[in-house]
Biopython code that builds the backbone (N, CA, C, O; Angstrom):
import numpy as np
from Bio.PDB.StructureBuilder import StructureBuilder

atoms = [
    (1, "UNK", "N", (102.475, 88.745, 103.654)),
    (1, "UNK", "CA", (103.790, 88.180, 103.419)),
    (1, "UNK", "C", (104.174, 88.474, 101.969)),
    (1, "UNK", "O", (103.335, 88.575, 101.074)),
    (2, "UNK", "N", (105.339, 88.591, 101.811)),
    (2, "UNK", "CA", (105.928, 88.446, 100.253)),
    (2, "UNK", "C", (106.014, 87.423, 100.078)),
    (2, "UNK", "O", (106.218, 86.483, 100.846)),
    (3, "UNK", "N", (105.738, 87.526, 98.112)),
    (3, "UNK", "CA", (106.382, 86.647, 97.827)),
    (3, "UNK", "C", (107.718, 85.838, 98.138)),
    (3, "UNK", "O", (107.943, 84.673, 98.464)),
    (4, "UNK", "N", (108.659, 87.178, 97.847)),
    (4, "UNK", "CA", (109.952, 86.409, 98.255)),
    (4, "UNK", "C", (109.963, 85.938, 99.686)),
    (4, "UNK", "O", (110.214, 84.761, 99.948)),
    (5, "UNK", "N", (109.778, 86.561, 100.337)),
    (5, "UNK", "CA", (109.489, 86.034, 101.778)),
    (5, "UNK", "C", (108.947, 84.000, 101.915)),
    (5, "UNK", "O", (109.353, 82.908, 102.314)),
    (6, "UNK", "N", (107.976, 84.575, 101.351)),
    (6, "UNK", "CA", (107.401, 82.740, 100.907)),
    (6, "UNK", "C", (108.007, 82.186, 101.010)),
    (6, "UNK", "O", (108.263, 81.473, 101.981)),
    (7, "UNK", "N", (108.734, 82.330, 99.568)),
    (7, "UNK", "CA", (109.900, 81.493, 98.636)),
    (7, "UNK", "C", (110.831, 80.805, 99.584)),
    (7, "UNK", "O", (111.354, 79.690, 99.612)),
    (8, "UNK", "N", (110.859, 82.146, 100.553)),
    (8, "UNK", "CA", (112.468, 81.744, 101.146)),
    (8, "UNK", "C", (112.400, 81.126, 101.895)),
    (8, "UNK", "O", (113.338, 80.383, 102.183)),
    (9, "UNK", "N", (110.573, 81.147, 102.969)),
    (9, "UNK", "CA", (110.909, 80.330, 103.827)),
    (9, "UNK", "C", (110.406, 78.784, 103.540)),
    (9, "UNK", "O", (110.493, 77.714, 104.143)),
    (10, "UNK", "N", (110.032, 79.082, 102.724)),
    (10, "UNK", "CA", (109.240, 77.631, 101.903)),
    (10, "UNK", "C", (110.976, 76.432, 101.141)),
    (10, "UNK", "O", (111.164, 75.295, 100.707)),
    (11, "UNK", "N", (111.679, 77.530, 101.383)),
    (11, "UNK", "CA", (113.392, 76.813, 100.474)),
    (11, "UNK", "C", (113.191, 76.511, 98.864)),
    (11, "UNK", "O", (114.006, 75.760, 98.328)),
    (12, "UNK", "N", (111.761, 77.274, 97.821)),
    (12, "UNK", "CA", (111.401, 77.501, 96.869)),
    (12, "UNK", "C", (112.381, 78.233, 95.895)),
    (12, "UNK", "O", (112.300, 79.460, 95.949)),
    (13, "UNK", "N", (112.979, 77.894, 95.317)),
    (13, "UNK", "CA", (113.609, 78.614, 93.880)),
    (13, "UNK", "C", (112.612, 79.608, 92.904)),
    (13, "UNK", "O", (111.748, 78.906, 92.378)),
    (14, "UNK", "N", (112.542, 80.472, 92.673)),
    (14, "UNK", "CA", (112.197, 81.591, 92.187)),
    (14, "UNK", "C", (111.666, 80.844, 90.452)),
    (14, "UNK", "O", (110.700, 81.084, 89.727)),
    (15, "UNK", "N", (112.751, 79.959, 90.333)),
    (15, "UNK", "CA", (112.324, 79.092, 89.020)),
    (15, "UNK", "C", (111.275, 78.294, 89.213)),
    (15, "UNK", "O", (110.257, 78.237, 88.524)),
    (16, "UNK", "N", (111.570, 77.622, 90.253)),
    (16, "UNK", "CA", (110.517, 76.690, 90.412)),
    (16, "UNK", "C", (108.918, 77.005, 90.694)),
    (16, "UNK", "O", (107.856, 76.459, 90.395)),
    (17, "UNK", "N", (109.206, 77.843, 91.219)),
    (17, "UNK", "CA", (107.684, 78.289, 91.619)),
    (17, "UNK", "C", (107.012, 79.183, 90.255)),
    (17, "UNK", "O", (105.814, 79.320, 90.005)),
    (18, "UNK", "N", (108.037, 79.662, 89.575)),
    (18, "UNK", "CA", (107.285, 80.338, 88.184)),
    (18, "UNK", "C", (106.934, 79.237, 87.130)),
    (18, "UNK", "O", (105.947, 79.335, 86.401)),
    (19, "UNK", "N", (107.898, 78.065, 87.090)),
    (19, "UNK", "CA", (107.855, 76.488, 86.649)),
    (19, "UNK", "C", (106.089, 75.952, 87.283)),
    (19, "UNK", "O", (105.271, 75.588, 86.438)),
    (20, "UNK", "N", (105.776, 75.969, 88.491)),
    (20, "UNK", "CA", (104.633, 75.479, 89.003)),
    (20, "UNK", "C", (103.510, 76.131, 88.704)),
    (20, "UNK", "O", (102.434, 75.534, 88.700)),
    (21, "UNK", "N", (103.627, 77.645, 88.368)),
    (21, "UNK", "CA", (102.351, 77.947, 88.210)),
    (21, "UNK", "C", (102.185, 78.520, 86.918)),
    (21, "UNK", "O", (101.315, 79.368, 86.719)),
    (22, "UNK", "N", (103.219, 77.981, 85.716)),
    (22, "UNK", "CA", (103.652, 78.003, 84.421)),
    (22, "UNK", "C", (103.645, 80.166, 83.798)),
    (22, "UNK", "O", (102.926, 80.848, 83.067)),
    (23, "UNK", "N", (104.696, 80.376, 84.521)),
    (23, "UNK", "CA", (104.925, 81.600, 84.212)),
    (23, "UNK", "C", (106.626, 82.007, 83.908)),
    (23, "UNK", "O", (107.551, 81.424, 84.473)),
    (24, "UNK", "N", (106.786, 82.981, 83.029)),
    (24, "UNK", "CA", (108.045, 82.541, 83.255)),
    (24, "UNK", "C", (108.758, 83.284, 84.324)),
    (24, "UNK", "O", (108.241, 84.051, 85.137)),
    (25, "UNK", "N", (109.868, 82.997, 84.232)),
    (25, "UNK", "CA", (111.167, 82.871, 85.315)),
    (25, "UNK", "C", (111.551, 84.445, 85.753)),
    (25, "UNK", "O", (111.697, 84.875, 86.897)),
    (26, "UNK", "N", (111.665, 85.140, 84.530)),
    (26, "UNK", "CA", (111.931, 86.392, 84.774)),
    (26, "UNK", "C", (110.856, 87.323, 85.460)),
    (26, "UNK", "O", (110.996, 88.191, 86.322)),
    (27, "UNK", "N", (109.603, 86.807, 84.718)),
    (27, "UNK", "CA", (108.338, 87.801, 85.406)),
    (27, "UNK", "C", (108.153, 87.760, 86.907)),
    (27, "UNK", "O", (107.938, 88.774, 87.571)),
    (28, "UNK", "N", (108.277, 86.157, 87.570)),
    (28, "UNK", "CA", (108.027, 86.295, 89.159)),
    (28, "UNK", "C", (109.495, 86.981, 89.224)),
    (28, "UNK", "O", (109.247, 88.113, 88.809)),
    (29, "UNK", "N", (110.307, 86.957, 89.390)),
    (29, "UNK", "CA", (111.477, 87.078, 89.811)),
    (29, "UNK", "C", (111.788, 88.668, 90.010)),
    (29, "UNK", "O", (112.477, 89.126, 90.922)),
    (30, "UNK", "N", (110.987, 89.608, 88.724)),
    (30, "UNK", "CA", (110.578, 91.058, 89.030)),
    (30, "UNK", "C", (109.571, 91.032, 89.972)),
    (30, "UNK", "O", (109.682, 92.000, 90.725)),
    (31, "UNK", "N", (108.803, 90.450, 90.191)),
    (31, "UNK", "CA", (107.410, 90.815, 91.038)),
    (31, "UNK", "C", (108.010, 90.188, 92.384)),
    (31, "UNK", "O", (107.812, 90.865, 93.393)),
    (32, "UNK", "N", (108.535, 89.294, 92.501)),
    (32, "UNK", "CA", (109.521, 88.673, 94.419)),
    (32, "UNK", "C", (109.815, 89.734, 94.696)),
    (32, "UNK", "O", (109.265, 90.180, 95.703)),
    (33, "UNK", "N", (110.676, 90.524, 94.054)),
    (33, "UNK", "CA", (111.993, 91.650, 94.024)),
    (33, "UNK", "C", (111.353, 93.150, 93.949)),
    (33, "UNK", "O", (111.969, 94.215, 93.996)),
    (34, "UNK", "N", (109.820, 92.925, 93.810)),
    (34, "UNK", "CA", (109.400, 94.349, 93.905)),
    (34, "UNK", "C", (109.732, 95.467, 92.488)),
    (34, "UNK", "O", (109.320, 96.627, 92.484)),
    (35, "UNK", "N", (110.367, 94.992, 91.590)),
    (35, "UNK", "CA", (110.236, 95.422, 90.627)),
    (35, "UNK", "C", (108.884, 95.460, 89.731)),
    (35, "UNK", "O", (108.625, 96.481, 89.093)),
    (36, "UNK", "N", (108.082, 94.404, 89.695)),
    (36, "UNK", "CA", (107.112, 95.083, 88.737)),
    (36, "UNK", "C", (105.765, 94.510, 89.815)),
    (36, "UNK", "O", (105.878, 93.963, 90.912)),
    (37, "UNK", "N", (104.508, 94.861, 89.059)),
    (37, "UNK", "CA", (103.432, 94.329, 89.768)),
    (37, "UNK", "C", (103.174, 93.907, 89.101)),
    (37, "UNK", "O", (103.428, 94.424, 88.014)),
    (38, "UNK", "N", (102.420, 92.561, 89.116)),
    (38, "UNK", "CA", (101.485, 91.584, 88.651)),
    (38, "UNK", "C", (100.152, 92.200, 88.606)),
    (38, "UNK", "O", (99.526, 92.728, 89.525)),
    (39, "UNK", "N", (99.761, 92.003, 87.106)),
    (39, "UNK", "CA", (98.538, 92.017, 86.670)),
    (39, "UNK", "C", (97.022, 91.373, 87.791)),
    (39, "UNK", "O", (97.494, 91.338, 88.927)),
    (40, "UNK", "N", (96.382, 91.173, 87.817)),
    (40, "UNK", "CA", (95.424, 91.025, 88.805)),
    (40, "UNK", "C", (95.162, 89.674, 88.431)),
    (40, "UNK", "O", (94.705, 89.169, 89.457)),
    (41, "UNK", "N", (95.199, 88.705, 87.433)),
    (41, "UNK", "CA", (94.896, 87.773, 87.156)),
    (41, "UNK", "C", (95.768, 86.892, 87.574)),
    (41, "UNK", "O", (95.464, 85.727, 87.832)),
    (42, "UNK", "N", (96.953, 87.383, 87.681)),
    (42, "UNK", "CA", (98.155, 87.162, 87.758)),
    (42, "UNK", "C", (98.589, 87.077, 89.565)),
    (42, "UNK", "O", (99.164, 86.193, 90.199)),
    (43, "UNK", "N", (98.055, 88.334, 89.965)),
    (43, "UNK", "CA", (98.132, 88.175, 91.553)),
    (43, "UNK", "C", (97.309, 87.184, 92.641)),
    (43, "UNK", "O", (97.544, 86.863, 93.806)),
    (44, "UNK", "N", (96.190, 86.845, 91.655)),
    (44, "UNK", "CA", (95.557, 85.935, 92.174)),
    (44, "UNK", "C", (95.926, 84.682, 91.995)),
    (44, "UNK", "O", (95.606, 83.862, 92.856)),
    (45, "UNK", "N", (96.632, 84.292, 90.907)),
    (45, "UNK", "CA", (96.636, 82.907, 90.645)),
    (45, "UNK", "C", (98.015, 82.690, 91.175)),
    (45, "UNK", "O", (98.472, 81.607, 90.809)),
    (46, "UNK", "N", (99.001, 83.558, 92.103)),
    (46, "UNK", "CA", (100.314, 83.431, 92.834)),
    (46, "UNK", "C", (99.165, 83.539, 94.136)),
    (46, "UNK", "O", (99.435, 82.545, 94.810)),
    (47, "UNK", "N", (98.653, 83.863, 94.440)),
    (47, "UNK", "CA", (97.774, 83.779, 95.802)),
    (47, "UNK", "C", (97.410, 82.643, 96.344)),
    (47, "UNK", "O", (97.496, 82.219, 97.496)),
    (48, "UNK", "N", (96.804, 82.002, 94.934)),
    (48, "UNK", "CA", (96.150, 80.834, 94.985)),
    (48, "UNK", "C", (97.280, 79.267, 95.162)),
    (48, "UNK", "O", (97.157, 78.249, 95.844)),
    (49, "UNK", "N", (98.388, 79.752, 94.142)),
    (49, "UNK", "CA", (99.606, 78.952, 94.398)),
    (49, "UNK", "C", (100.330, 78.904, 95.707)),
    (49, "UNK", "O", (101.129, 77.996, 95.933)),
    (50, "UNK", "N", (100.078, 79.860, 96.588)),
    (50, "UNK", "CA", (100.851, 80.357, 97.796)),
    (50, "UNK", "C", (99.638, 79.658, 99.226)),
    (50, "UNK", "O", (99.678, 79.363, 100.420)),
    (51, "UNK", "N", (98.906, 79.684, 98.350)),
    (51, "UNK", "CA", (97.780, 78.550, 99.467)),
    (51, "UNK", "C", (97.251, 80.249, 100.466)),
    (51, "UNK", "O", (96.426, 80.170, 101.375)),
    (52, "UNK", "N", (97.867, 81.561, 100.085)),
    (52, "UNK", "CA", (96.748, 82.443, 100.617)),
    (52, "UNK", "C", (97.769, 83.143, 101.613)),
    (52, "UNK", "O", (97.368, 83.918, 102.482)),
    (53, "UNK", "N", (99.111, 82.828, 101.440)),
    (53, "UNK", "CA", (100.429, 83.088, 102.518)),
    (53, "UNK", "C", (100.722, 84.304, 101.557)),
    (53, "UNK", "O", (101.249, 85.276, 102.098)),
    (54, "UNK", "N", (100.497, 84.374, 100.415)),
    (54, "UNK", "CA", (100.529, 85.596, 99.868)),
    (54, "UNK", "C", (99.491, 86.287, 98.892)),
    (54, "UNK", "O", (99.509, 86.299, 97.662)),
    (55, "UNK", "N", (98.415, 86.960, 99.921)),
    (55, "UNK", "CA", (97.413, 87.473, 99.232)),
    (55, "UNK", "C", (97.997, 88.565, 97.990)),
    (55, "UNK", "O", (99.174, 88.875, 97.802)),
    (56, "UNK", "N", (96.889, 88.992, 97.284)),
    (56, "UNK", "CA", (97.186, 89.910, 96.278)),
    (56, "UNK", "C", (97.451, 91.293, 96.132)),
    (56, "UNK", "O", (98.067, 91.872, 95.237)),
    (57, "UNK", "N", (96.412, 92.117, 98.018)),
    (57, "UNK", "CA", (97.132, 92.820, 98.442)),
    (57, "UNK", "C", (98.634, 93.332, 99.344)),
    (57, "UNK", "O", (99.035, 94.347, 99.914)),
    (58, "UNK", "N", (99.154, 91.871, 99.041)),
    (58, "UNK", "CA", (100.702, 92.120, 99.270)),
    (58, "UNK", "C", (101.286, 92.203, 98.039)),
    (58, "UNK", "O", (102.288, 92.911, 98.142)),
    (59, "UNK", "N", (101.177, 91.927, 97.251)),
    (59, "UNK", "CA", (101.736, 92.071, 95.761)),
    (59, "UNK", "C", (101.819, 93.268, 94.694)),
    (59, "UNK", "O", (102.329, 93.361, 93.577)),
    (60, "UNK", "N", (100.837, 94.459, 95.814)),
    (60, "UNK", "CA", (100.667, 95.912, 95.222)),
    (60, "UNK", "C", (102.176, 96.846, 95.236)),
    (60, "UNK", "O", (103.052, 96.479, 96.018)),
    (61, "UNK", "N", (102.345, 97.675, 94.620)),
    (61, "UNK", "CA", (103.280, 98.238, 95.103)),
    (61, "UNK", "C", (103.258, 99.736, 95.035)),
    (61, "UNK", "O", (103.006, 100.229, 93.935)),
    (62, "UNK", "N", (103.503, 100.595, 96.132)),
    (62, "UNK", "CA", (102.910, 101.733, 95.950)),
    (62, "UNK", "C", (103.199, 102.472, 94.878)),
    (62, "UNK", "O", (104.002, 102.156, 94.000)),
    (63, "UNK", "N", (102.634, 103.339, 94.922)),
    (63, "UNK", "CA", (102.111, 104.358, 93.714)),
    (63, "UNK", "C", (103.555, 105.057, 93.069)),
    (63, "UNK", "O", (103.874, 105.184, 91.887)),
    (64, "UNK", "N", (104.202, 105.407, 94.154)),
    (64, "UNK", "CA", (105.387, 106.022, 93.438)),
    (64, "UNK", "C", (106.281, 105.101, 92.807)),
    (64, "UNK", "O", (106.717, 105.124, 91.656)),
    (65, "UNK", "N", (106.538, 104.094, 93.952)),
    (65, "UNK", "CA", (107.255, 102.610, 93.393)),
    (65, "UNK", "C", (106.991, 102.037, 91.658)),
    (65, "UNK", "O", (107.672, 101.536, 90.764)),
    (66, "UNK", "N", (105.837, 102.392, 91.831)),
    (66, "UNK", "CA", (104.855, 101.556, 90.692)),
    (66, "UNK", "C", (105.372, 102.503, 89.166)),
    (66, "UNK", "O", (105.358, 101.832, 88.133)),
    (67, "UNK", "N", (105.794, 103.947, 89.039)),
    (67, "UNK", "CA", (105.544, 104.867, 88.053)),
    (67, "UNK", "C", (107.209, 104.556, 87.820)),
    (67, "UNK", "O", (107.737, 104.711, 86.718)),
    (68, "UNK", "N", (107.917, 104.115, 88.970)),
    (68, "UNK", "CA", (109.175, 104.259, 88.748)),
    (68, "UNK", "C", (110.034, 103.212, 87.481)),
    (68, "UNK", "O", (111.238, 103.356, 87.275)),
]
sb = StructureBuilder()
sb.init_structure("model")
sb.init_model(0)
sb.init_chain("A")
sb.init_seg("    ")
for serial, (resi, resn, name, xyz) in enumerate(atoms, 1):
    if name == "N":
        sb.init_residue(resn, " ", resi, " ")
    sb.init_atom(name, np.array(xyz, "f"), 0.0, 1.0, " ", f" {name:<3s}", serial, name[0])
structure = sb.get_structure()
């Protein structure tokens, strides 16, 4: 599942959930949106916040995506 996916079906604000797992606002909000990837420390501890609805290999983004 995505993140954003989560979010959305959870009725989660993009703030709030970067508010809960004390990150800021802009960084999840690239990584929901597929703009950037999360660091690994980082993918885990949204994994862990997501109760496992969004593992860390959903949070990869392919290779070309990734350079872009």
């Amino acid at each position: 599942m995505t993140l954003l996916d989560h979010l959305k079906s959870r009725q989660i604000s993009v703030a709030a959930f970067a508010a809960k797992i004390d990150e800021a606002t802009n960084t999840i909000r690239k990584i929901a949106y597929g703009q950037r990837q999360p660091s690994l420390a980082l993918a885990v501890k949204i994994s862990a916040a997501t109760r496992g609805d969004v593992a860390e290999a959903d949070l990869l983004l392919p290779a070309q995506q990734e350079a872009a």
